[in-house]
C-alpha positions as CSV (number, residue, x, y, z in Angstrom):
1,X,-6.6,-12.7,-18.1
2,X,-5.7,-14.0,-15.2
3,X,-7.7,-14.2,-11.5
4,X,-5.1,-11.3,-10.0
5,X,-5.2,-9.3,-13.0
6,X,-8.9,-9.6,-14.0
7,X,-9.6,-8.6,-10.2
8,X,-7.4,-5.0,-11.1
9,X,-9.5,-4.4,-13.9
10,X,-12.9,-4.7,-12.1
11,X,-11.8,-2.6,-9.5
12,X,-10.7,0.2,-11.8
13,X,-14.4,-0.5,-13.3
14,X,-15.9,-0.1,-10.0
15,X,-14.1,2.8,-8.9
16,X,-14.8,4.7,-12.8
17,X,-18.5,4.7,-11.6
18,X,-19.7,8.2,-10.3
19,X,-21.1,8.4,-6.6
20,X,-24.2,10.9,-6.5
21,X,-24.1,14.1,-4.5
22,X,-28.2,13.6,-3.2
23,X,-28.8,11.6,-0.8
24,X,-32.2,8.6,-1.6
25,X,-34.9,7.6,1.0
26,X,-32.6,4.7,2.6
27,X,-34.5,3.6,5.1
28,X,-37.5,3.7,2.2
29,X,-35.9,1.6,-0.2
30,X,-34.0,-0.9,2.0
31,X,-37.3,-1.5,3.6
32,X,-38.6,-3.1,0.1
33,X,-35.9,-5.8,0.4
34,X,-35.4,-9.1,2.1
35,X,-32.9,-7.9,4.1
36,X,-33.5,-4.2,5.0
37,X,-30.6,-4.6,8.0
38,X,-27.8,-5.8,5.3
39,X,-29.1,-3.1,3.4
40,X,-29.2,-0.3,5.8
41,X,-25.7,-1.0,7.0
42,X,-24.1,-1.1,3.9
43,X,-25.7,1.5,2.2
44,X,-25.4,4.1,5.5
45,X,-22.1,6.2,3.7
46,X,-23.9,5.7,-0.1
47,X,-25.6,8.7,-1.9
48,X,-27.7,8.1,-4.6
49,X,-30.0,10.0,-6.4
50,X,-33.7,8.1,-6.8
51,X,-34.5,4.5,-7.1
52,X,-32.1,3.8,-9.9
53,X,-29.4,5.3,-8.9
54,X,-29.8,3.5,-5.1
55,X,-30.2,-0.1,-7.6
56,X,-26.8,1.0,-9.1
57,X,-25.1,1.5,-5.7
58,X,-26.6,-1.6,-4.3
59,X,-24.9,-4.0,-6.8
60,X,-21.4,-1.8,-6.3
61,X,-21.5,-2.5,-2.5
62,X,-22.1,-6.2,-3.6
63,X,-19.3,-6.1,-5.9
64,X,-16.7,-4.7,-3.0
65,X,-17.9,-7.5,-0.9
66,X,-17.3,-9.8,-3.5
67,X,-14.0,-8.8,-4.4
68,X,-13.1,-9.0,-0.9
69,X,-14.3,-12.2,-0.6
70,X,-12.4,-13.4,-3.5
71,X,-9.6,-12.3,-2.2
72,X,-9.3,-13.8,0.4
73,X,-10.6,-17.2,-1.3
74,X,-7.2,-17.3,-3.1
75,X,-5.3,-17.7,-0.4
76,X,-7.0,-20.2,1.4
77,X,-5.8,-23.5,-0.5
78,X,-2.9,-24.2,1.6
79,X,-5.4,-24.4,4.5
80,X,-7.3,-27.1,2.5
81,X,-6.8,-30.4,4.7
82,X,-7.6,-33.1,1.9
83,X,-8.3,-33.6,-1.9
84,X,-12.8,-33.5,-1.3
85,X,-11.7,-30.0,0.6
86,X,-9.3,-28.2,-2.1
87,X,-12.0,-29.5,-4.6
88,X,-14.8,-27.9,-3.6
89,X,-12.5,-24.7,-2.7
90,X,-11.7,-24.7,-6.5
91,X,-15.2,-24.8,-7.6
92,X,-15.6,-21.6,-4.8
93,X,-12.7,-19.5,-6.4
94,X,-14.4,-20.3,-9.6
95,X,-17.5,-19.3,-8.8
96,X,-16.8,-15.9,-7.2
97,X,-14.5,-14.8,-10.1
98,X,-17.8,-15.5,-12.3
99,X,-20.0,-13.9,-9.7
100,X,-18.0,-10.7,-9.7
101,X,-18.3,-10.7,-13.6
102,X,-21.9,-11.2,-13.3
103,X,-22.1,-8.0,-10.8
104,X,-20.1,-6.2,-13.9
105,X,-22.1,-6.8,-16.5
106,X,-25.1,-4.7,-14.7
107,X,-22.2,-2.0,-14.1
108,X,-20.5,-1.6,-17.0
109,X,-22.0,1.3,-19.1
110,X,-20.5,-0.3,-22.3
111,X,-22.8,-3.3,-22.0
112,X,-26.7,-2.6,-22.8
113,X,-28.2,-4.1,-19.7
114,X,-32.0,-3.6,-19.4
115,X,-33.6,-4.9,-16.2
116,X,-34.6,-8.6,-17.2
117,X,-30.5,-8.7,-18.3
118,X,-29.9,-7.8,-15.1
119,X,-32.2,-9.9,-13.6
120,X,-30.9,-12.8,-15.0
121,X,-27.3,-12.1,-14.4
122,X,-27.6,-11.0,-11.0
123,X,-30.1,-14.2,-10.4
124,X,-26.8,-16.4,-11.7
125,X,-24.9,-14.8,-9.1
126,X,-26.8,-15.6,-6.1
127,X,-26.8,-19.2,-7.8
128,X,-22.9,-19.5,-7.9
129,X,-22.3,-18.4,-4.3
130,X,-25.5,-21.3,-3.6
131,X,-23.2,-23.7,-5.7
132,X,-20.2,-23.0,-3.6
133,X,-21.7,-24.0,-0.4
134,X,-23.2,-27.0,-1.5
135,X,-20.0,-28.4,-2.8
136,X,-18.5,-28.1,0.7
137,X,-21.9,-29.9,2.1
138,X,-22.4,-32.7,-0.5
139,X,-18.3,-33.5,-0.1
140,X,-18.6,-33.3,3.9
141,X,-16.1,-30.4,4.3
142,X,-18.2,-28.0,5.9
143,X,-16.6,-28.0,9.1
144,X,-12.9,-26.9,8.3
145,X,-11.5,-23.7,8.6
146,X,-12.0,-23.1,4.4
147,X,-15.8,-23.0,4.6
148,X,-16.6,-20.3,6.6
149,X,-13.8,-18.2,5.4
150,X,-14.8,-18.4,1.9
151,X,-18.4,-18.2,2.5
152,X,-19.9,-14.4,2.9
153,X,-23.4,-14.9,3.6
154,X,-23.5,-11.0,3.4
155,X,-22.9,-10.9,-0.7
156,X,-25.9,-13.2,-1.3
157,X,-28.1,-10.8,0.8
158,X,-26.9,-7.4,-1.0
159,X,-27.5,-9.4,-4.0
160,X,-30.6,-10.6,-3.2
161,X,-31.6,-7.1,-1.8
162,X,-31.2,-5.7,-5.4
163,X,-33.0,-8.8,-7.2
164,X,-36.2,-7.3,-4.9
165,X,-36.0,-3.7,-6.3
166,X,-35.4,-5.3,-10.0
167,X,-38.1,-7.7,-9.2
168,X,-40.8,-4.4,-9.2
169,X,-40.4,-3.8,-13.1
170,X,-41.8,-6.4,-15.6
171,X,-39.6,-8.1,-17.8
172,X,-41.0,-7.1,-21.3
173,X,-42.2,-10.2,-23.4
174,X,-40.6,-11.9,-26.6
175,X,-42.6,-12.8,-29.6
176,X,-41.5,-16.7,-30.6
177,X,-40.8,-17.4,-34.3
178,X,-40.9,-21.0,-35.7
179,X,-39.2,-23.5,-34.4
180,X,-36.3,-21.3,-31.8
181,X,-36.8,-18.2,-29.6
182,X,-36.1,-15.1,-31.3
183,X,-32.8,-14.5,-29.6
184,X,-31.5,-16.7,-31.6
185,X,-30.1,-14.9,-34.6
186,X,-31.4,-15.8,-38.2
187,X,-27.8,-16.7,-39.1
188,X,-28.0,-19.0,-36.6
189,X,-31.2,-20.1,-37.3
190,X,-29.9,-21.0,-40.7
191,X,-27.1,-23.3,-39.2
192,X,-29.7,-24.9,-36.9
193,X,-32.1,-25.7,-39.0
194,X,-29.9,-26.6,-42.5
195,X,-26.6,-28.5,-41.4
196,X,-25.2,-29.6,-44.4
197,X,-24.9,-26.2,-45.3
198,X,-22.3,-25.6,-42.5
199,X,-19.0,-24.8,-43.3
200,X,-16.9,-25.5,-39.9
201,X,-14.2,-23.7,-39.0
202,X,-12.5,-26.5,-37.4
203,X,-12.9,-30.4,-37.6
204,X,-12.3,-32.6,-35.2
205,X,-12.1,-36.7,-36.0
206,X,-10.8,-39.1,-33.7
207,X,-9.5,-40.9,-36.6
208,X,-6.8,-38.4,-37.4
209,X,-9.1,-37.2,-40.6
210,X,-10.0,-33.8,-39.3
211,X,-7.8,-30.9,-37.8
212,X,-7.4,-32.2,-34.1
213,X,-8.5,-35.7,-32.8
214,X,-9.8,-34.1,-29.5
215,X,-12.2,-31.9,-28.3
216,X,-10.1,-29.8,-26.2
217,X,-7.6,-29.4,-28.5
218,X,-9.9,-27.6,-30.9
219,X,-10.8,-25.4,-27.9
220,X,-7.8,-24.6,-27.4
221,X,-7.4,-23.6,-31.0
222,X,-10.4,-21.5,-31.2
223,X,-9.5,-19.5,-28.4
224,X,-6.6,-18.9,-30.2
225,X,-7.9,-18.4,-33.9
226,X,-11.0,-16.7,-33.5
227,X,-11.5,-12.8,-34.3
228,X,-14.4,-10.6,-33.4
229,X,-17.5,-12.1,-31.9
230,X,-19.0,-13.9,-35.0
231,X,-20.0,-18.0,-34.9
232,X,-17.4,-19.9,-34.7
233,X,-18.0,-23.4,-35.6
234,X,-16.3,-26.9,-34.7
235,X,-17.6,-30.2,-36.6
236,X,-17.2,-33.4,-34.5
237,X,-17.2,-36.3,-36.5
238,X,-19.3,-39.3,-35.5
239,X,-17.1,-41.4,-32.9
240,X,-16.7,-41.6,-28.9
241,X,-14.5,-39.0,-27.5
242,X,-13.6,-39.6,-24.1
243,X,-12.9,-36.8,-22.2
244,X,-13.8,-33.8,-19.7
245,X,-14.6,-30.7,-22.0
246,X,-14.9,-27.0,-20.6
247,X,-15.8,-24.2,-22.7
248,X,-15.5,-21.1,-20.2
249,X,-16.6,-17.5,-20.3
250,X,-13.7,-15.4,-22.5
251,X,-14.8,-18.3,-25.4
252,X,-18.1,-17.4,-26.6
253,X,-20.3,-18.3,-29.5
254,X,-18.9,-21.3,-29.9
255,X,-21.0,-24.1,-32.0
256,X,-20.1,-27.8,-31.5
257,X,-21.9,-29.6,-34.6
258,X,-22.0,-33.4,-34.4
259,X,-22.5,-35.8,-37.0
260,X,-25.9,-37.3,-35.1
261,X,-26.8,-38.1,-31.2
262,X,-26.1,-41.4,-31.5
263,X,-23.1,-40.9,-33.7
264,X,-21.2,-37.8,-32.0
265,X,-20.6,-38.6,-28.4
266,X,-18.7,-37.0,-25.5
267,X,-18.1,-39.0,-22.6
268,X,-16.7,-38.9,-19.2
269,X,-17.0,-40.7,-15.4
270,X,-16.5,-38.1,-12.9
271,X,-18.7,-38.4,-10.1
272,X,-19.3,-36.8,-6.2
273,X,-18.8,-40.7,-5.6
274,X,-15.5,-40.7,-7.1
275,X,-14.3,-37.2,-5.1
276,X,-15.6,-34.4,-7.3
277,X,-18.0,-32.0,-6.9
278,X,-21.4,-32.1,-8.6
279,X,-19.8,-29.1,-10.0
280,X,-17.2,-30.2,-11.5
281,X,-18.3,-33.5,-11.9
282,X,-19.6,-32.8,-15.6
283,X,-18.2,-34.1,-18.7
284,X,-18.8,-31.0,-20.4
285,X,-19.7,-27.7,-19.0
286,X,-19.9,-24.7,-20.6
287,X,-20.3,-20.6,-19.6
288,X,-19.2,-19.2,-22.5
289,X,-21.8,-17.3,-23.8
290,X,-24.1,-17.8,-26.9
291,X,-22.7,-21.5,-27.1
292,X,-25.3,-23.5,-29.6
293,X,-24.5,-27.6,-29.4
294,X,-25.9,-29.5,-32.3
295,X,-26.2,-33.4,-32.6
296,X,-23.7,-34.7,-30.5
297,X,-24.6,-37.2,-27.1
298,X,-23.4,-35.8,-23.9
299,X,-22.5,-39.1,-21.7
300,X,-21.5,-39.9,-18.2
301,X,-20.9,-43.2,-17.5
302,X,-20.6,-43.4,-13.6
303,X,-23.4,-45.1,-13.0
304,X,-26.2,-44.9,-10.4
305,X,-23.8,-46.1,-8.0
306,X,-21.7,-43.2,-7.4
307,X,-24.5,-40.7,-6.8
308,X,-24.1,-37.5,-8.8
309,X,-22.7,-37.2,-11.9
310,X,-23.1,-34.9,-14.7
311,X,-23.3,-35.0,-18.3
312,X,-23.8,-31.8,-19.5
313,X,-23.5,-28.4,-17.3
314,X,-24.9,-24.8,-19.2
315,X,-24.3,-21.7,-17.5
316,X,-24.0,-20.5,-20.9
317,X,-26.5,-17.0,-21.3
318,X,-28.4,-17.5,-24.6
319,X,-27.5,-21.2,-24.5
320,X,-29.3,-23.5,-27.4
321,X,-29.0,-27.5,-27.5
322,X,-30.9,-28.6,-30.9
323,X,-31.3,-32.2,-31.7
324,X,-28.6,-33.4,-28.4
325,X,-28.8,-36.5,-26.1
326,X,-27.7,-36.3,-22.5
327,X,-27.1,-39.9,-21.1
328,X,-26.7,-40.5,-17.5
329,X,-28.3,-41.4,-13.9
330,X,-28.4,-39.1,-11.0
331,X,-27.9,-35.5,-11.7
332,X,-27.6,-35.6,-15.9
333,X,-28.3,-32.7,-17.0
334,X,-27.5,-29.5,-15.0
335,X,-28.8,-26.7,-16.4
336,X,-27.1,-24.3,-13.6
337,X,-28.1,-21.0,-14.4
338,X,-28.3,-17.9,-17.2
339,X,-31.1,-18.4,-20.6
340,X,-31.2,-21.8,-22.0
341,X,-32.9,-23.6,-24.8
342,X,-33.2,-27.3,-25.6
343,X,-35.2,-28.2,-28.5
344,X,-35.7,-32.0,-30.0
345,X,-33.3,-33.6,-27.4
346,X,-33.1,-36.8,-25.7
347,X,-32.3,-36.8,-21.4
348,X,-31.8,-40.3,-20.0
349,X,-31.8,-40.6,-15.8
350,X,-33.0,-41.8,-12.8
351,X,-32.8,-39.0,-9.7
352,X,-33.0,-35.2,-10.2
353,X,-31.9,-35.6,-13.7
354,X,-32.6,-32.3,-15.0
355,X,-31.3,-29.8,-12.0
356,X,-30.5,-26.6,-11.4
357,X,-31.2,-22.5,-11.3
358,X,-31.4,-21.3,-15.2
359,X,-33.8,-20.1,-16.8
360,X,-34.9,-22.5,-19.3
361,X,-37.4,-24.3,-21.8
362,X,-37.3,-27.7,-22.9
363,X,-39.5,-28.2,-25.8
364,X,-40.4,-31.2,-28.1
365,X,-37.7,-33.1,-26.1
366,X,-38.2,-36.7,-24.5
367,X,-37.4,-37.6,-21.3
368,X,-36.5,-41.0,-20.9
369,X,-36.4,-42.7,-17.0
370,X,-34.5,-45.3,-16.3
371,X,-33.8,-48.3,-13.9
372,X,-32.5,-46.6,-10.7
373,X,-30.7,-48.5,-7.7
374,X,-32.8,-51.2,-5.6
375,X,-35.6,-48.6,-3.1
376,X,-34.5,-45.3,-5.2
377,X,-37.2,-43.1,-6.6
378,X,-37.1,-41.6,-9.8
379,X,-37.4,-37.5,-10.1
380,X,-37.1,-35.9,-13.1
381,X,-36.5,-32.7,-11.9
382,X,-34.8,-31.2,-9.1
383,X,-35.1,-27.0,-9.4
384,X,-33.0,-24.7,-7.8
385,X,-34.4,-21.7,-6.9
386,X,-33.2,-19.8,-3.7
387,X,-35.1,-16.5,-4.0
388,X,-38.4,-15.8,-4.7
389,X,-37.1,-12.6,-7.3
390,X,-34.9,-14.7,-9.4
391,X,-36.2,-15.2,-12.7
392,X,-35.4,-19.2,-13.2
393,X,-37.3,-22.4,-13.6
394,X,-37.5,-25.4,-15.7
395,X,-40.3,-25.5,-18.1
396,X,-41.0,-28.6,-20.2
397,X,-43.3,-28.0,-23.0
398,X,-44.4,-30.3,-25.8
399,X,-42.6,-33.1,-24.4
400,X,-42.8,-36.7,-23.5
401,X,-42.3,-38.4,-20.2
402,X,-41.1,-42.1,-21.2
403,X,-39.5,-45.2,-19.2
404,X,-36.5,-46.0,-21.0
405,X,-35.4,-49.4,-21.9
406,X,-34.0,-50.7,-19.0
407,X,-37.0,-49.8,-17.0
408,X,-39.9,-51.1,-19.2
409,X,-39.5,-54.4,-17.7
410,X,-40.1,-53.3,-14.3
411,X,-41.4,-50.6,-14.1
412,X,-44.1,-51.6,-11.5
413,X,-41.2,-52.0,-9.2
414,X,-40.3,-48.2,-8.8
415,X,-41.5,-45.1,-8.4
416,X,-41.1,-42.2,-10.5
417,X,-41.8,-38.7,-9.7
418,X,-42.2,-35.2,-11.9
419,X,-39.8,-33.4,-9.3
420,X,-38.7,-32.2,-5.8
421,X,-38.2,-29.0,-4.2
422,X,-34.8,-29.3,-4.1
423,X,-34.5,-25.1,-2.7
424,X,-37.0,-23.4,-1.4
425,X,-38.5,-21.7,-4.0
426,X,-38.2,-24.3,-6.6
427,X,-40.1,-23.5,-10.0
428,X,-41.0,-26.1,-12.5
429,X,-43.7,-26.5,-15.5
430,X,-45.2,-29.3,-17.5
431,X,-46.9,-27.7,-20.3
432,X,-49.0,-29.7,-23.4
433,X,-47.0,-33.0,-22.5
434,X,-47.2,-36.7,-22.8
435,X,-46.9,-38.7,-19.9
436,X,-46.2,-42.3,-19.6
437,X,-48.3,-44.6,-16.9
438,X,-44.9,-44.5,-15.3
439,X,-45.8,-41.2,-13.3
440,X,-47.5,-42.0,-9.7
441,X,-50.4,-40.9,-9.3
442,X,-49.6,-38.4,-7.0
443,X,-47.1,-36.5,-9.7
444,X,-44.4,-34.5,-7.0
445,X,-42.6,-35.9,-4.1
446,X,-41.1,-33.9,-0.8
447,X,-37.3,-33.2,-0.9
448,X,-37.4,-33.2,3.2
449,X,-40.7,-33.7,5.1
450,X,-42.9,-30.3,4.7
451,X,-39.6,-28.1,3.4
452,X,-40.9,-25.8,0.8
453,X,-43.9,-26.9,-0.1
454,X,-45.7,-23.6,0.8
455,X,-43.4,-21.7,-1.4
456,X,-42.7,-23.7,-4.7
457,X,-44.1,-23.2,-7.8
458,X,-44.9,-26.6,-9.4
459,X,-47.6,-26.4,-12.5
460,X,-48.9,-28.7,-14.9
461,X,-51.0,-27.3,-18.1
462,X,-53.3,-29.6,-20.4
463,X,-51.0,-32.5,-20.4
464,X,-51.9,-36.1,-21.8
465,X,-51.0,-39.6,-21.4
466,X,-52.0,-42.3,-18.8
467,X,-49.4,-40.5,-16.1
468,X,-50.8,-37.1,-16.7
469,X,-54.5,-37.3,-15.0
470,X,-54.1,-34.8,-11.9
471,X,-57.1,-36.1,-9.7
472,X,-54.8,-37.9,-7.0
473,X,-52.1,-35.0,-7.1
474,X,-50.5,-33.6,-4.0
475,X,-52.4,-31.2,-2.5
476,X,-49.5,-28.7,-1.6
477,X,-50.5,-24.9,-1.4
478,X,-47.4,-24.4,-4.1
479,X,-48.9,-27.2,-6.3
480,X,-51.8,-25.6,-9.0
481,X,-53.1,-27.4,-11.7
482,X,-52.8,-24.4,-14.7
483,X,-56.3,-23.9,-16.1
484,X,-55.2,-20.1,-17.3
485,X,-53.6,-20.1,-20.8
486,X,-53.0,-16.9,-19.5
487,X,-50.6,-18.0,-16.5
488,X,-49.2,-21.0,-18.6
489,X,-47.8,-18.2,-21.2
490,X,-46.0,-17.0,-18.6
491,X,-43.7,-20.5,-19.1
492,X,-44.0,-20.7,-23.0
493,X,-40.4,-19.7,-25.0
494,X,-42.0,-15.9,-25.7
495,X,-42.1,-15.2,-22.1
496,X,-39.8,-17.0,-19.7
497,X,-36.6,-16.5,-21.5
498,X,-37.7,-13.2,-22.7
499,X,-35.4,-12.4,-25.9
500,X,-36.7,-9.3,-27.3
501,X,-35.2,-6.9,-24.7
502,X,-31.4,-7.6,-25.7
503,X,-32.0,-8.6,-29.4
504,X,-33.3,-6.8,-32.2
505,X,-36.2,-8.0,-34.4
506,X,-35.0,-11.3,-36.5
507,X,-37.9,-10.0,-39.0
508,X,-38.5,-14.1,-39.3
509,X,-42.3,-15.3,-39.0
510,X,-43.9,-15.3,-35.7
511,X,-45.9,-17.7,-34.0
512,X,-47.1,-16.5,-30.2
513,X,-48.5,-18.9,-27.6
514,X,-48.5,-22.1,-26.5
């Protein structure tokens, strides 16, 4: 479906939604948001019948904004005035068109949406329009004609404004059985967890053994093959395919099964150094939903020298990475937004290497840093949050904080640091994990002098190791060291990525807590 045709189709969506005959308290309601002027203004010539009802209108005046943005997005490239402009411009027209199906999602009465759906999606919104400025900023474009245009502060608000009302209702708690959340579906629990029983739909081999010798090409294929909404699974034979890889949103449940991390391995170079967008600057990124990667290396070989540069980006909803490497410097992994899970994986970097707005757990993984440029820090983490109501963080459970080979040798000589508020509400845990002596004493650094330090949320919970003593932390009021097993649930897979409220029962074992 194309961008002009898919825009038609939302607006007949939009339109098919009943307005309500009683008028709400407006002034009431909009007074409970961030922005109660957006909200009052907008809102003025709505009627509604009761808080959910008003919550229903909200997101369809965000949606008309957003389709009028859009709009007018598309015919801005001309006005472009070089390749770093038109490329962040791409990422924007992107971005909106997966906004606006966001928005839909929460509107469409054929979808089951309960409030922590909505949440989530509606949270993935505000971080796409977030993504679309900072390409602009990061390329140095920000002071074109393009950038204003295309930016509508007033969607993020209206957004943002119905995250706050959402906010108010508790997102109902998942039960966690064995080894993966309980979203994930005991069919594909079986695949996960016995791999030699998987019979793939496709093959792809580099040596000319299989049914395509690239990635893409099996893509391709599988958008074309596939039938209903069942698994469908590609095997990657071991070997080093070089290439960019995206798996977008009409191409869902898609499993890439590789023959090993250090067998299967995907690799590109793009970079913001070499004119892309950290964006677009991943060697695979993914949206389609329910996408499960198995065994396979995610590599991008750009080096520390050209700044950001991605390995892996997931704004994949219901997203699992099982046994999976992800091999770069600044800006690896970028887990950009929607429910993810990484479990028994490998992340190799130097600055902000796991980044980003989802909301996900990374559990029995092992973070490996390594030698950065002459007076770089290291950060692990770099977390995205831009409201307080959005339902994202980074939570690291059961893990291990490790120098990686290159840095052993001299490690004395740098640095290296849990995080950075990298927005001003960033949210990230460490939870039961092992830490190298490699951590500074102090554990967190500042992003930009005293910038959101009142308002992050940065945690640590019974962790071990000669980097994990907390005596000589920071003393930031967002900084807590977690003595409530209570609070630390509230990070552990059965909470944060909540899967019982849009799954049924998997009637698999339990196992609750920490």
């Amino acid at each position: 479906m194309g961008t002009t045709r898919l825009l038609c189709f939302l607006l007949i969506v939009l339109l098919s939604i009943p307005s309500f005959i009683l008028s709400g308290d407006l002034n009431g309601l909009c007074n409970q948001t961030p922005y109660p002027d957006q909200c009052k203004h907008f809102m003025t010539h709505t009627n509604f019948k009761g808080k959910s009802d008003f919550k229903k209108m909200a997101i369809r005046v965000a949606m008309e904004r957003a389709l009028s943005a859009s709009s007018q997005a598309n015919g801005l490239g001309p006005k472009c005035r070089n390749p770093r402009e038109k490329a962040a411009w791409a990422d924007c027209l992107s971005l909106y068109e997966d906004t606006i199906l966001q928005l839909n999602r929460t509107l469409d009465p054929a979808v089951k949406c309960t409030d922590f759906d909505a949440q989530t999606w509606l949270s993935a919104a505000v971080t796409n329009l977030e993504t679309c400025r900072t390409g602009f900023a990061e390329l140095g474009v920000s002071n074109g004609a393009v950038f204003p245009a295309i930016s509508d502060a007033n969607v993020t608000r209206l957004i943002s404004n119905t995250l706050a009302l959402i906010n108010n209702a508790s997102a109902p708690r998942e039960t966690y059985g064995g080894d993966f959340p309980t979203w994930v579906s005991p069919g594909d629990r079986k695949l996960l967890q016995d791999g030699s029983a998987v019979r793939p739909n496709l093959v792809v081999a580099s040596d000319g053994s299989g049914d395509f010798k690239t990635v893409k090409a099996a893509l391709v294929a599988a958008a074309k093959r596939r039938r209903g909404s069942g698994r469908f699974v590609i095997h990657i034979k071991r070997g080093v395919y070089r290439e960019n890889v995206e798996i977008g949103w009409k191409t869902k449940n898609i499993m890439l099964v590789g023959d090993g991390l250090r067998r299967t391995i995907i690799t590109g170079s793009r970079s913001v150094g070499g004119g892309s967008t950290t964006f677009n600057s991943a060697t695979v990124a993914v949206t389609g939903e329910g996408f499960i990667a198995q065994g396979i290396t995610f590599r991008n070989t750009a080096g520390p020298k050209n700044h950001q540069a991605v390995a892996l980006r997931s704004g994949s909803d219901h997203s699992v990475f099982y046994q999976c490497g992800f091999e770069g410097y600044q800006d690896t992994l970028y887990v950009h937004s929607q429910r993810q899970f990484y479990k028994d994986c490998d992340i190799y970097g130097t600055v902000d290497f796991i980044f980003g707005n989802a909301a996900v757990v990374l559990q029995n993984c092992i973070i490996y840093a390594r030698k950065p440029m002459n007076k770089q820090r290291i950060t692990i983490t770099a977390q995205g949050r831009t409201d307080r109501n959005q339902n994202t963080g980074i939570s690291i459970h059961n893990s291990r904080v490790m120098a990686g080979s290159d840095l052993k040798p001299v490690a004395g000589s740098f640095k290296a640091y849990l995080g950075r508020p990298w927005k001003k509400y960033s949210r990230t845990v460490f939870l039961r994990t092992y830490m190298e002596s490699i951590v500074d004493p102090t554990g967190w650094v500042e992003w930009d002098g005293k910038f959101a330090l009142n308002t992050l949320y940065y945690g640590e919970y019974k962790n071990s190791g000669p980097g994990s003593s907390t005596k000589r932390r920071v003393k930031w009021r967002g900084y807590r060291v977690i003595t409530s097993a209570t609070e630390a649930a509230q990070f552990s897979v059965q909470s944060f990525i909540a899967g019982r409220s849009w799954l049924p029962a998997t009637k698999v074992p339990f196992r609750a807590g920490l």
